[in-house]
N, C-alpha and C positions, 0 to 999 in steps of 0.2 A: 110021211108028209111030202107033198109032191111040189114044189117050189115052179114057179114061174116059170115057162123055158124063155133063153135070151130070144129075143128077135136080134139078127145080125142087123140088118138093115137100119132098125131103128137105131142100135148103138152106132151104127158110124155116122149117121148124121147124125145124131147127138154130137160127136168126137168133134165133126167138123164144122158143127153151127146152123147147118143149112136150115135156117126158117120153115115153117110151117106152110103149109098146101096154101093158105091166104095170101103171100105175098109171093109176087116171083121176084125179087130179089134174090142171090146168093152169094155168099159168100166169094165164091171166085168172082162173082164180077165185081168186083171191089178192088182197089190195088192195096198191098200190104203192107199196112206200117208201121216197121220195124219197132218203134218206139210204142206202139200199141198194145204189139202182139210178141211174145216171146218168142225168140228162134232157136231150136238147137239144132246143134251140127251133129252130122252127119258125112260119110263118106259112102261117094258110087262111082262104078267104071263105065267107062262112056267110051264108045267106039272111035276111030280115029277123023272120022267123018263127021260125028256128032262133035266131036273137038276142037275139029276148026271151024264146023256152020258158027260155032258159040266165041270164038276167036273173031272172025267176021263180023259178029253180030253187034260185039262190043267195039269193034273200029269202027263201023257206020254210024253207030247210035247216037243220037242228038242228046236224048236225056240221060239226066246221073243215073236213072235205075238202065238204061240198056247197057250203062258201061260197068255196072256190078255182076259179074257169073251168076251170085247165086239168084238174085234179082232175077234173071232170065230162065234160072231152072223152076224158080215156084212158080213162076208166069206161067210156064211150061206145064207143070204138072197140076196146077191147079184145074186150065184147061181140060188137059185128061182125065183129070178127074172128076169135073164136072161133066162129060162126056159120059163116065160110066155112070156117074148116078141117075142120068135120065132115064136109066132103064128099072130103075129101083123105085 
C-alpha cells in the first residue's frame, strides 16, 4: 500500500501557521506574545559581531521588547524566515 508522500513545504507552513493563499497576512508580521504563544528555549552561538550589534540594540531600544535578547532574535528570525518562504 502506497501511503501519501509528505509535502515538505506544506508541513512547514502548517508548523508555523502561515495562512492560506487568501489572506496576506503572516504570522511574522504580527509581534509575539509571549503569554499567547508558548516559547521554548533553546541555545545558539552567535559571532562576536553579532553580540554586540544585539548589546547595542538593547542600549538604544525605547521599547520593553528591544531591551529583551530574545525579543530581538525571534524579530530576527522570524524575518528570515519569512524571507525564505516567499520562495515556497
Amino acid at each position: 500500500m502506497a501511503g501519501k508522500r509528505l509535502n515538505t513545504d506544506e508541513a512547514v507552513l502548517n508548523i508555523i501557521g502561515k495562512p492560506d493563499g487568501n489572506s496576506s497576512a503572516t504570522p511574522f508580521n504580527e509581534a509575539v506574545e509571549p503569554a499567547k504563544e508558548k516559547l521554548v528555549q533553546m541555545a545558539f552561538y552567535v559571532t562576536e559581531k553579532q553580540r554586540k550589534a544585539l548589546k547595542l540594540k538593547t542600549a538604544i531600544g525605547d521599547k520593553p521588547e528591544d531591551k529583551d535578547l530574545s525579543s530581538i532574535v525571534r524579530q530576527a528570525l522570524n524575518i528570515y524566515l519569512e524571507d525564505i518562504l516567499k520562495d515556497i
